[in-house]
N, C-alpha and C positions, 0 to 999 in steps of 0.2 A: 433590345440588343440586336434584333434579327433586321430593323433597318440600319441601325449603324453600321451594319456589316457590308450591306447590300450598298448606305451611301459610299462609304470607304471604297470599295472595289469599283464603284462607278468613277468617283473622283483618284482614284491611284493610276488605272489603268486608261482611262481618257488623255490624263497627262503624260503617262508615260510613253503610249502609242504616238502620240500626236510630238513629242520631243525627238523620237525615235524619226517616225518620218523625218519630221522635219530634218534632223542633222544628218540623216542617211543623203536627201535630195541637196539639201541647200550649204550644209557645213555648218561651219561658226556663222554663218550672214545670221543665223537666228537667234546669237546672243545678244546681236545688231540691236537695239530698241529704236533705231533712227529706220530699220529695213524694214519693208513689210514680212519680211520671212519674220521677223520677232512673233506673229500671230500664233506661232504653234507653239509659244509659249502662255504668251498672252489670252488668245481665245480656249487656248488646250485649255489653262486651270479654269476661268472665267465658267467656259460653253462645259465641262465636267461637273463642274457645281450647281448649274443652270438644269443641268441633265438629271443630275440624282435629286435635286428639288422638286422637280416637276412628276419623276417615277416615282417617287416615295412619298412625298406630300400633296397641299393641294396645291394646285397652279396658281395658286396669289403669292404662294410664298414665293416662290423665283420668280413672278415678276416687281416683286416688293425688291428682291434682292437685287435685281438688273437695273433700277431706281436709284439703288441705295450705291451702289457701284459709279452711276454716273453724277451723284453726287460729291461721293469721294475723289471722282480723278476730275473735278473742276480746279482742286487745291495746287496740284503740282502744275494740272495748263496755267494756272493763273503765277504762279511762282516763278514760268518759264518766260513769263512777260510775253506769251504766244500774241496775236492779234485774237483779234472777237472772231473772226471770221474765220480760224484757224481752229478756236476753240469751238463754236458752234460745229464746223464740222466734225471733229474728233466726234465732241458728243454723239452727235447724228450719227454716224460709223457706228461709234459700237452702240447705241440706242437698236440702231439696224441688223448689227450682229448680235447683240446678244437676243433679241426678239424673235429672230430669225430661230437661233438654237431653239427657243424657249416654245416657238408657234411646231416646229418640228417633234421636240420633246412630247408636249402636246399631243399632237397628231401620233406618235409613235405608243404613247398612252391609252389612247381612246379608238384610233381605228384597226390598226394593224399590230397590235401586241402581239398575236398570234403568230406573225410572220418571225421564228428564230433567227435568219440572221439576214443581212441585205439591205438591213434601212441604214447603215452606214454611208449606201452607193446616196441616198436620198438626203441626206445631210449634206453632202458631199457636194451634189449637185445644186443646191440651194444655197450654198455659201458661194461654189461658182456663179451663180447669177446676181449673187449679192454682191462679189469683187467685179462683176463684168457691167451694173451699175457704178458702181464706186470708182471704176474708171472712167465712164462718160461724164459722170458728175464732177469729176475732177478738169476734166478737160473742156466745162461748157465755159470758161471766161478766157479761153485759148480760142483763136481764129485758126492754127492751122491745124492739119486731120490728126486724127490718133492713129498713131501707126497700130497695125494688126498684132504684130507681134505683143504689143503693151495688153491691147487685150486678151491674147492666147496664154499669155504668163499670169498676167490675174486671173485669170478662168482658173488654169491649172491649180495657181495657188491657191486659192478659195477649193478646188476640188480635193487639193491633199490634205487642207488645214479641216474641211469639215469633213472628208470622208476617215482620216485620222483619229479624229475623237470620237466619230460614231462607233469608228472598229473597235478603240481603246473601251469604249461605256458598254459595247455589245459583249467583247471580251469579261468585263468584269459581270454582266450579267450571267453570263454560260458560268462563269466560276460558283456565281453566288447560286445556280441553279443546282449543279453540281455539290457542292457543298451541303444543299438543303437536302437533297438526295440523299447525301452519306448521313447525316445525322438525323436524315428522318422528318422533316420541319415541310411546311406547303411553303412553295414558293410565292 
C-alpha cells in the first residue's frame, strides 16, 4: 500500500507540475501535439512513471516500460503514413528522452538520495542538453546555420520540461515523506 502511495504522488505531481509550467510559460501551444511545448504533457506523464519505477522498483522495470512505450507509438507513426525516417527519428527522441529520465532516475536512486531537494535543477539540465542535441540532429541534412535563438529556446525547453517534473516527482516525495512522518511508517 505504502508504494502505491509513494508511486501515485510521484506520477500526480510530476504531471501536474510539469502541466502547470508548461501552460504558465507557453499557453495553449502545449495542447499543440504538432508543438514541441506538447512535451510537458507528453514527457510530464511518460518521465513521472519512468520516475516512480525506477524509486520504487528495480530499474528493469522502467526500462522494460520505456521499450514497451516505443513499441506502442510505432502504431499511430505508422497510421500517420509518417516517412521511415520520420518515424526512426521520433523513436530515437524519445528512446533518448525517456533513457535520459530513466539513467537520472537511476543516478538519483543510487548516488544522491540523500540530497532533499535540487536534483530537479539536474534533470532539468540533462533534458537541456538532450533538446540542445536534438536541435543539431535535426539540422545535420540543412546546409545553412542554426540560428542561436533555435538553440537557446530548445535549451530552455528541455530545462523547464525536465526541471518541471523533477520539481513535481520531488514535491510528491516531500509529501509522501511527510505523510510517513504523520502516520508513523519509515520512508
Amino acid at each position: 500500500m505504502r508504494k502505491l502511495l509513494t508511486a501515485l504522488l510521484y506520477f500526480v505531481f510530476g504531471v501536474i507540475v510539469s502541466i502547470i509550467v508548461g501552460f504558465s510559460v507557453y499557453g495553449q501551444d502545449i495542447l499543440s501535439t504538432t508543438n514541441n511545448c506538447f512535451h510537458f504533457i507528453s514527457l510530464g506523464m511518460t518521465g513521472a512513471i519512468i520516475l516512480a519505477l525506477v524509486r520504487l522498483y528495480r530499474a528493469w522495470v522502467a526500462a522494460i516500460f520505456i521499450l514497451v512505450l516505443l513499441i506502442l507509438m510505432v502504431g499511430p507513426l505508422l497510421i500517420l503514413k509518417l516517412p521511415l525516417a520520420a518515424i526512426l527519428f521520433y523513436m530515437l527522441w524519445y528512446m533518448g528522452a525517456g533513457y535520459t529520465i530513466f539513467g537520472m532516475g537511476c543516478l538519483f536512486k543510487a548516488k544522491i538520495q540523500r540530497l532533499p531537494i535540487g536534483k530537479f535543477l539536474l534533470l532539468g539540465i540533462a533534458l537541456a542538453i538532450l533538446y540542445i542535441v536534438k536541435t543539431f540532429l535535426i539540422h545535420i541534412p540543412i546546409t545553412k546555420p542554426i540560428p542561436v535563438t533555435e538553440i537557446i529556446s530548445n535549451a530552455i525547453l528541455g530545462l523547464l520540461v525536465g526541471g518541471s517534473l523533477g520539481l513535481g516527482t520531488e514535491i510528491g516525495e516531500l509529501l509522501d515523506r511527510l505523510v510517513c512522518k504523520e502516520i508513523g511508517t519509515n520512508p
